[in-house]
C-alpha positions as CSV (number, residue, x, y, z in Angstrom):
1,X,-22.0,-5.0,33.4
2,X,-22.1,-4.1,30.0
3,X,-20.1,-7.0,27.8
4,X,-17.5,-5.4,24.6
5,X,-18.5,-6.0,21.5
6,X,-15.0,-6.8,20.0
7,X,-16.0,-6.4,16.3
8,X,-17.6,-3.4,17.0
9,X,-14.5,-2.7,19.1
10,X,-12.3,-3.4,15.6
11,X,-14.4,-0.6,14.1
12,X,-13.7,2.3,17.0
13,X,-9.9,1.1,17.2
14,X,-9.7,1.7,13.4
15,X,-10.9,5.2,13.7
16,X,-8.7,6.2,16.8
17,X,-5.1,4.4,14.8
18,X,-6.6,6.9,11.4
19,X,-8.1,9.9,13.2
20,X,-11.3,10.0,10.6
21,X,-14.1,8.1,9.5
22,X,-12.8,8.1,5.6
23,X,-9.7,6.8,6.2
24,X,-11.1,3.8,8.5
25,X,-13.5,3.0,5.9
26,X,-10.8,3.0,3.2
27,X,-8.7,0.6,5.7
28,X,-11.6,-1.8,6.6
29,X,-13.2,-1.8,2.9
30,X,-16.7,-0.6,4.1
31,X,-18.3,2.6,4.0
32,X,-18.4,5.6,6.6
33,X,-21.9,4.9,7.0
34,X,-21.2,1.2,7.8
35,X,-18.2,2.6,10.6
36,X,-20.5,5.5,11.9
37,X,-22.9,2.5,12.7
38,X,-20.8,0.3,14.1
39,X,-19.4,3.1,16.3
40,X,-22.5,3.9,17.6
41,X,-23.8,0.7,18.5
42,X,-20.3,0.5,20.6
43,X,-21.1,3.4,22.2
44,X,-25.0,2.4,23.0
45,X,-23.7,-0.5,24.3
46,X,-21.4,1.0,26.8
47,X,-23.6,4.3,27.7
48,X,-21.0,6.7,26.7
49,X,-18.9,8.5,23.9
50,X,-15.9,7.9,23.0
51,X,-14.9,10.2,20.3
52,X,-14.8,14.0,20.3
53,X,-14.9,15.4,16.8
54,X,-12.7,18.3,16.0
55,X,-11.0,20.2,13.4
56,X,-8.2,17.8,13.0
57,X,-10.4,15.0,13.3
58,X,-11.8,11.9,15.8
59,X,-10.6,12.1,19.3
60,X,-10.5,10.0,22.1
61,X,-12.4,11.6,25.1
62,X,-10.6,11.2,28.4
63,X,-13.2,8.6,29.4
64,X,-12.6,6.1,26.6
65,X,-8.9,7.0,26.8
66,X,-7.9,4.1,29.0
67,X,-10.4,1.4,27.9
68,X,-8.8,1.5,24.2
69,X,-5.6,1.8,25.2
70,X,-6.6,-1.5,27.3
71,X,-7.8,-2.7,24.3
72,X,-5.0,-1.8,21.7
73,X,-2.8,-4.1,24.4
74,X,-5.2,-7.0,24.1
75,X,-5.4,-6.5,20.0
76,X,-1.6,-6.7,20.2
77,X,-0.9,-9.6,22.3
78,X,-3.5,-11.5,20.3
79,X,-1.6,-10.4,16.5
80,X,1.3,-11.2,18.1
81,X,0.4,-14.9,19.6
82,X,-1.3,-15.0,16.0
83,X,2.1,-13.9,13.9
84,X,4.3,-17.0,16.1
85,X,1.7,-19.4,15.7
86,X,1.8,-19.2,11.9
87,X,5.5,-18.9,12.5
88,X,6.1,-22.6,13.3
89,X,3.8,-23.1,10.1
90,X,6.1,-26.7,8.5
91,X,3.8,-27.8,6.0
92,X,4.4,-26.1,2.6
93,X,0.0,-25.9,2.5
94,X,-2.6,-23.4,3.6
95,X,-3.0,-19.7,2.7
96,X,-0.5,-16.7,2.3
97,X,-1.6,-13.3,1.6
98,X,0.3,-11.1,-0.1
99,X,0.2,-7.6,-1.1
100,X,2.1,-5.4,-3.9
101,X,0.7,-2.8,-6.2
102,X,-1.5,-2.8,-9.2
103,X,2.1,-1.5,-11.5
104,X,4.0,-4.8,-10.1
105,X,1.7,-6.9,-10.8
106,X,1.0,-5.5,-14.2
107,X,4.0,-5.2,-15.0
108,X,6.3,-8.2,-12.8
109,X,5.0,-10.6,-10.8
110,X,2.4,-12.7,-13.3
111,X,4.7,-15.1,-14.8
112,X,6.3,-15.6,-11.1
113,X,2.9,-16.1,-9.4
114,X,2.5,-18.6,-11.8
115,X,5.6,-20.4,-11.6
116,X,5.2,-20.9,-7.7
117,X,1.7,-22.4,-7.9
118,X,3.0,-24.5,-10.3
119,X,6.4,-25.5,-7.7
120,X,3.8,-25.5,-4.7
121,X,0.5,-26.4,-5.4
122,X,-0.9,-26.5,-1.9
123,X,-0.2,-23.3,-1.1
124,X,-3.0,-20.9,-2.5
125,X,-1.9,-17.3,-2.6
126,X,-4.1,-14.4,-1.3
127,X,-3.2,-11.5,-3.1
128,X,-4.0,-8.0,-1.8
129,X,-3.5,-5.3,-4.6
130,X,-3.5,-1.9,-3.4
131,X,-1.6,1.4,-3.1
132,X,-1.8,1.3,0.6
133,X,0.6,0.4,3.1
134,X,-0.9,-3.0,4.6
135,X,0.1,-3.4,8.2
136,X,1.9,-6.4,8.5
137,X,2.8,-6.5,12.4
138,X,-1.2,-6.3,12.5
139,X,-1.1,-9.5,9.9
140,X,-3.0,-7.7,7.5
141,X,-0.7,-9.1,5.0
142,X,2.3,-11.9,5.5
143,X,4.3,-10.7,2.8
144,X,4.5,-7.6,1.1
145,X,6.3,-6.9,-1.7
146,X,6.6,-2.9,-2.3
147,X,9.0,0.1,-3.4
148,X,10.6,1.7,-0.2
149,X,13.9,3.5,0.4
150,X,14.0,2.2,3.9
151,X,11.7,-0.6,5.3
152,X,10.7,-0.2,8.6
153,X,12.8,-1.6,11.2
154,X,11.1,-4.1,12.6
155,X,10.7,-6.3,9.4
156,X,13.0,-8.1,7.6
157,X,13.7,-9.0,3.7
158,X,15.5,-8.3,0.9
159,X,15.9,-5.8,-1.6
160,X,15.0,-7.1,-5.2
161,X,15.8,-4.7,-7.6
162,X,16.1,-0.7,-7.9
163,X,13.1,0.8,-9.3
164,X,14.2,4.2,-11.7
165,X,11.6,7.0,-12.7
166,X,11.3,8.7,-16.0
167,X,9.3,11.0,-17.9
168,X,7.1,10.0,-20.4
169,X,4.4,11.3,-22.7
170,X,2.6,10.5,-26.7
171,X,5.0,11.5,-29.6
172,X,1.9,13.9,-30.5
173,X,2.6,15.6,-26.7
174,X,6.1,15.8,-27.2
175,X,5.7,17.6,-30.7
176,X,3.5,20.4,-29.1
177,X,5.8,21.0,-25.9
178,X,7.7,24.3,-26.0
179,X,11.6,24.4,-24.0
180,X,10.1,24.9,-20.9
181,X,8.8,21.1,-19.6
182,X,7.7,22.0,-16.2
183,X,5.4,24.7,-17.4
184,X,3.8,22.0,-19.7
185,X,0.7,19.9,-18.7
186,X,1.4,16.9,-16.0
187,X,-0.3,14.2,-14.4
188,X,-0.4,14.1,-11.1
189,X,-0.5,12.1,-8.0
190,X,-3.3,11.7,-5.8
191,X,-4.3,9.7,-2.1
192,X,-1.4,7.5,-1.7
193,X,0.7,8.1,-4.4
194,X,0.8,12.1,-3.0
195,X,2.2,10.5,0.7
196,X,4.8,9.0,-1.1
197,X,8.2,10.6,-1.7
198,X,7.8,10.9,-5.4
199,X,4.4,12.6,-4.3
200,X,6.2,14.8,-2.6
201,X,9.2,15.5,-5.3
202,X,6.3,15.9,-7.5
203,X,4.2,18.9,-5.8
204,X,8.3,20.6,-4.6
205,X,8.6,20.7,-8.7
206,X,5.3,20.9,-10.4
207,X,3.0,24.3,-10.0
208,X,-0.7,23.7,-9.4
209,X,-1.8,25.4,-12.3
210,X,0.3,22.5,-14.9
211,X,-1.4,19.8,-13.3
212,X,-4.3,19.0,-15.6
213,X,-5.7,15.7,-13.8
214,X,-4.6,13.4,-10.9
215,X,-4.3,9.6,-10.2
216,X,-3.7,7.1,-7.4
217,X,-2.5,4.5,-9.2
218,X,0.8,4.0,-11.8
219,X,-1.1,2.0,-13.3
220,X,-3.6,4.8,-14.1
221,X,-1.5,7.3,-14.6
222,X,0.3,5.3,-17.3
223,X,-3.4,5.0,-19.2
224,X,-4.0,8.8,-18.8
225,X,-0.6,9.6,-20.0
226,X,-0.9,6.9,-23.5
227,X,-4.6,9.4,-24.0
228,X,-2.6,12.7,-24.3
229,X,-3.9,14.2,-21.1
230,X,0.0,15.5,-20.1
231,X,3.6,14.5,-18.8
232,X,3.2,11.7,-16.3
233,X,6.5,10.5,-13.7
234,X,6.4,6.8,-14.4
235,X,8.1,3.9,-13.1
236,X,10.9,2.9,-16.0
237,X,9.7,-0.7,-15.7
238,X,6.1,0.6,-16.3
239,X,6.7,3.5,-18.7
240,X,9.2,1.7,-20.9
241,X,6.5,-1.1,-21.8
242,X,3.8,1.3,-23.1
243,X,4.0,1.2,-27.0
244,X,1.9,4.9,-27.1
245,X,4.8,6.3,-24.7
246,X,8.1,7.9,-25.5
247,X,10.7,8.7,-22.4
248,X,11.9,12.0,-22.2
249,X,15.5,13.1,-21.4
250,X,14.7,14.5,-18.0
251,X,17.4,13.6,-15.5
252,X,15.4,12.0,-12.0
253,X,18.0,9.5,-11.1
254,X,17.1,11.1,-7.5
255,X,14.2,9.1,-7.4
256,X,15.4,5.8,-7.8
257,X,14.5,3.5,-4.7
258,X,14.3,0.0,-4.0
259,X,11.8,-2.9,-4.6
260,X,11.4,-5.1,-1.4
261,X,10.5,-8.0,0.0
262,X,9.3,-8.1,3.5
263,X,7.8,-10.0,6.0
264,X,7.7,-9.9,10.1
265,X,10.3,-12.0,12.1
266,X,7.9,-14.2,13.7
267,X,6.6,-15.2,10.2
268,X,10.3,-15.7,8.4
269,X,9.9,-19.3,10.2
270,X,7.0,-20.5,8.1
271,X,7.8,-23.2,5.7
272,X,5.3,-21.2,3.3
273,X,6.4,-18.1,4.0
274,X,9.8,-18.9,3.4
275,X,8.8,-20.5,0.4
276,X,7.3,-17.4,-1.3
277,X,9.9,-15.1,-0.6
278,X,12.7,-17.5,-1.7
279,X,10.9,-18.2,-4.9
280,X,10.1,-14.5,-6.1
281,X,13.3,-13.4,-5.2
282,X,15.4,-16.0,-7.3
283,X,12.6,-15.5,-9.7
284,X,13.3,-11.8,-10.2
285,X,17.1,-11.9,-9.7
286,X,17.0,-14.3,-13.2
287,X,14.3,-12.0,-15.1
């Protein structure tokens, strides 16, 4: 009998949760090449396929069907031993990993970071910037600290702050602009800024045809909109701060969401855990 290959395993799993190569490479930080390889081998190994590849992406065959979702029941049971383990964590030492967005931590969370090293010094901080959603029943993150409307249900947190829109662009830009904004040039989103709701507000009010360049990142867009290269939908706490921006009087106040801070139930228990989240969120409530 043929033995599994669990981190092969992690690979094919990856694929069947994102239904593509791309977007498993994205999540695992490799290359397609590196997953198509790693899927094959797993296949080799076990003398047969396991994914059909069709027009709306990688499928299961029947075959593998029931061995991954065996499998997706032992990764499970082995996050969640993993998540109530680090739950009875006491010690105010060890590692945490956190993730937020290049924009927060631009623009936020610095002078905070640096104010809980200084308060805990044993506890060393793994931060994970990114525009994707990290997974934290999975433990790809313990805490995340992100803009949502409505976090899922099965964490738990608080709300920090609300986080307003606006629409910004260069004095020189403004100058130029006839009556009619929306027919002007824009900045757009891209990846996962496009999945988001203000993605979506975005491409409901914007026609193809104004948008002159698109970003993933606020962070980015912000940059692209201080060069002149259109109208960009910025984050007030983000757009405000830019010394080459000016915000226009262009009511969005539809967009406003919330700024969260979330973790999963079994982890709420760790002494560091506990630690973090108390200290940014005093820390932001007083800033």
């Amino acid at each position: 009998m043929q033995h599994i290959n669990w981190d092969n395993l992690r690979y094919v799993l990856m694929v069947a949760n994102k239904g593509s190569v791309a977007a498993a490479a994205r999540e695992l930080e490799v290359n397609r090449t590196t997953v198509l390889r790693r899927i094959d081998k797993f296949q080799q190994n076990l003398n047969c396929r396991i994914f059909d590849r069709g027009q709306a992406g990688y499928v299961l065959t029947p075959e593998a069907e029931k061995m991954i979702t065996a499998a997706r029941e032992v990764e499970n049971t082995l996050f969640n031993m993993q998540r109530q383990i680090a739950g009875h964590e006491l010690k105010l030492e060890g590692e945490i990993r956190v993730t937020t967005t290049d924009s927060f931590m631009l623009s936020l969370l610095g002078p905070h970071l640096a104010s809980f090293r200084k308060k805990y010094p044993h506890i060393v901080v793994d931060l994970l910037v990114t525009n994707n959603i990290l997974d934290l029943n999975r433990r790809d993150a313990d805490v995340a600290i992100r803009p949502t409307g409505q976090p899922e249900a099965n964490l738990v947190g608080r709300r920090l702050c609300d986080i307003k829109f606006g629409v910004y662009a260069t004095p020189e830009l403004i100058a130029d602009m006839g009556q009619a904004i929306f027919k002007e040039r824009w900045i757009g989103y891209a990846d996962s800024l496009a999945a988001t709701p203000i993605g979506a507000w975005f491409d409901a009010t914007i026609e193809g045809p104004n948008i002159g360049m698109r970003c993933d990142s606020f962070v980015a867009l912000r940059v692209a909109a201080e060069a002149g290269i259109g109208l960009a939908l910025l984050p007030c706490f983000l757009g405000d701060h830019s010394a080459l921006l000016e915000r226009l009087e262009v009511p969005v106040d539809e967009l406003t969401t919330g700024l969260w801070i979330l973790t999963h139930p079994d982890l709420a228990r760790s002494a560091r855990v506990n630690a973090f989240v108390e200290h940014i969120t005093e820390a932001l409530a007083s800033s």
